[in-house]
ROTIVO-718861 format. One record per residue (C-alpha): x, y negated, z. Coordinates in nm, 2 decimals. Layout:
N
[atom [X, Y, Z]]
...
END
This chain:
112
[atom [0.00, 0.00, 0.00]]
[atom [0.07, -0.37, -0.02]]
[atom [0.24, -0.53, 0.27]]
[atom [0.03, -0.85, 0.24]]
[atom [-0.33, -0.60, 0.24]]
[atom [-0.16, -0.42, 0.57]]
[atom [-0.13, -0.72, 0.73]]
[atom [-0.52, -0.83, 0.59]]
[atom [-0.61, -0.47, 0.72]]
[atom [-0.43, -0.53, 1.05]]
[atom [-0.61, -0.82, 1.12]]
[atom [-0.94, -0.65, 1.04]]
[atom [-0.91, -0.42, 1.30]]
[atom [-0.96, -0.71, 1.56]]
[atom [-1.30, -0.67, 1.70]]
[atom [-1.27, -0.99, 1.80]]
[atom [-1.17, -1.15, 1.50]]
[atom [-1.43, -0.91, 1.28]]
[atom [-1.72, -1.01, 1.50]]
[atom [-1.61, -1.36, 1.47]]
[atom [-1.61, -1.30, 1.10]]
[atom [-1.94, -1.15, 1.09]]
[atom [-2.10, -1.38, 1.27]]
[atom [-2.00, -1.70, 1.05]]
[atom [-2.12, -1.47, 0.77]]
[atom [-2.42, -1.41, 0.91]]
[atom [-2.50, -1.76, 1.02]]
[atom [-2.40, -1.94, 0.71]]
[atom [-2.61, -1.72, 0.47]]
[atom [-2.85, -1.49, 0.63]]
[atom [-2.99, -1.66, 0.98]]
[atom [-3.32, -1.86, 0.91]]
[atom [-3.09, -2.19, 1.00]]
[atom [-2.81, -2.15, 0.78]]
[atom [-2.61, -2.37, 0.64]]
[atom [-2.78, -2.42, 0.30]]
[atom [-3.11, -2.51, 0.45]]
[atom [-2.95, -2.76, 0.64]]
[atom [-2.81, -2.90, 0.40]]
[atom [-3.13, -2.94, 0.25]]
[atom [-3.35, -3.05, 0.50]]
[atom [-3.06, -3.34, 0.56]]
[atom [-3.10, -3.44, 0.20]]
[atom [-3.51, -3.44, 0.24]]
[atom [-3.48, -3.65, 0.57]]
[atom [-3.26, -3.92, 0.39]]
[atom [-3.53, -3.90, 0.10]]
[atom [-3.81, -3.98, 0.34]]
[atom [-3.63, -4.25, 0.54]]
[atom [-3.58, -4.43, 0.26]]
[atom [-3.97, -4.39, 0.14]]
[atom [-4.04, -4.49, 0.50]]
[atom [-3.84, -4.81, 0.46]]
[atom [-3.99, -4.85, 0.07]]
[atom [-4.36, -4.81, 0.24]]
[atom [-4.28, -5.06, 0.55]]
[atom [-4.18, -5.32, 0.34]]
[atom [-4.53, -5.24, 0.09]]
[atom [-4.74, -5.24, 0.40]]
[atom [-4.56, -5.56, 0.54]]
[atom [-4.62, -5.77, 0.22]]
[atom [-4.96, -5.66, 0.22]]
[atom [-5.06, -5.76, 0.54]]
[atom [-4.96, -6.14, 0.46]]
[atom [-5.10, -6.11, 0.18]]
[atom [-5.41, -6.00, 0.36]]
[atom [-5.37, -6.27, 0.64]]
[atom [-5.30, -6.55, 0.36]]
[atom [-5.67, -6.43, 0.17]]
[atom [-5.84, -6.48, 0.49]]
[atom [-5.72, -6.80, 0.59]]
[atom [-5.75, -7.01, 0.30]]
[atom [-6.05, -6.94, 0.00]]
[atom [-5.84, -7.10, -0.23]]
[atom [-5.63, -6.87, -0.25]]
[atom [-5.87, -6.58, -0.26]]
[atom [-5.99, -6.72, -0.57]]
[atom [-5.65, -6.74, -0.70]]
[atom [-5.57, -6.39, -0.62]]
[atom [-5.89, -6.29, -0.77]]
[atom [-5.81, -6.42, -1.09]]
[atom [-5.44, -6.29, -1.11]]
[atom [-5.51, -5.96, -0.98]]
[atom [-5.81, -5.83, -1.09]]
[atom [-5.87, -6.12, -1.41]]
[atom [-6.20, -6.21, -1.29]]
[atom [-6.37, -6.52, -1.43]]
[atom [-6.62, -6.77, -1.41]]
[atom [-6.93, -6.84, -1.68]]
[atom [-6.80, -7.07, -1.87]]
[atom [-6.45, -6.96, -1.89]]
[atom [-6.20, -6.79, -2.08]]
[atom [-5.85, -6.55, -1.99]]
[atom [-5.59, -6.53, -2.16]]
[atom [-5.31, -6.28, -2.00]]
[atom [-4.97, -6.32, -2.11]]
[atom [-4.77, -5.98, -2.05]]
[atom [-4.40, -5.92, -2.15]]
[atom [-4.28, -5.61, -2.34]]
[atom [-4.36, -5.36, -2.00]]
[atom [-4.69, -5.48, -2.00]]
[atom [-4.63, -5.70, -1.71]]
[atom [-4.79, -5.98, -1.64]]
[atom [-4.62, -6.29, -1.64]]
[atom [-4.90, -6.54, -1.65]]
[atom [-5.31, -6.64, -1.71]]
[atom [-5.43, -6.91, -1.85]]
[atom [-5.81, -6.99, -1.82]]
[atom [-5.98, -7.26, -2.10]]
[atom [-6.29, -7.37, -1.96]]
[atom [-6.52, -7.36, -2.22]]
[atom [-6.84, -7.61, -2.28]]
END
């Protein structure tokens, strides 16, 4: 035999050392925690952090938005308009949208 798979062999017959060995094994790949699912989980947790932080900041800017409607009724009928393009009688509205279909302005032309 090899002298370098003796001494691989001699080490092997450790109990300690092949119990030790075993047990990584068995804990990186086969236990219901190993390693790989941790690594996972880590990477999810990150994932919803950020859509926690993403949400915050959505519900934040909503809320003054809300609080801003229902102090002043000016600006409800402003947001009216922009938002949802609603109109009075006699008026027309034009949209202006860019390339993404965004919209970058209204214009309303009262009509008589």
């Amino acid at each position: 035999m090899h002298p370098k798979l003796k001494k691989i062999l001699g080490y092997l017959r450790n109990k300690y050392l092949t119990a030790t060995l075993i047990f990584f094994v068995w804990i990186c790949f086969f236990d219901r925690n190993d390693l790989i699912s941790e690594v996972k989980l880590v990477y999810k947790i990150n994932k919803l952090k950020g859509e926690r932080t993403y949400y915050q900041k959505q519900t934040d800017a909503t809320n003054e938005e809300l609080k801003e409607l229902q102090t002043n009724p000016a600006n409800l009928e402003k947001f009216a308009r922009e938002k949802y393009l609603m109109k009075k009688d006699n008026e027309d509205v034009y949209v202006i949208v860019d390339k993404n279909n965004k919209l970058l302005d209204t214009v309303n032309v009262v009509v008589k």
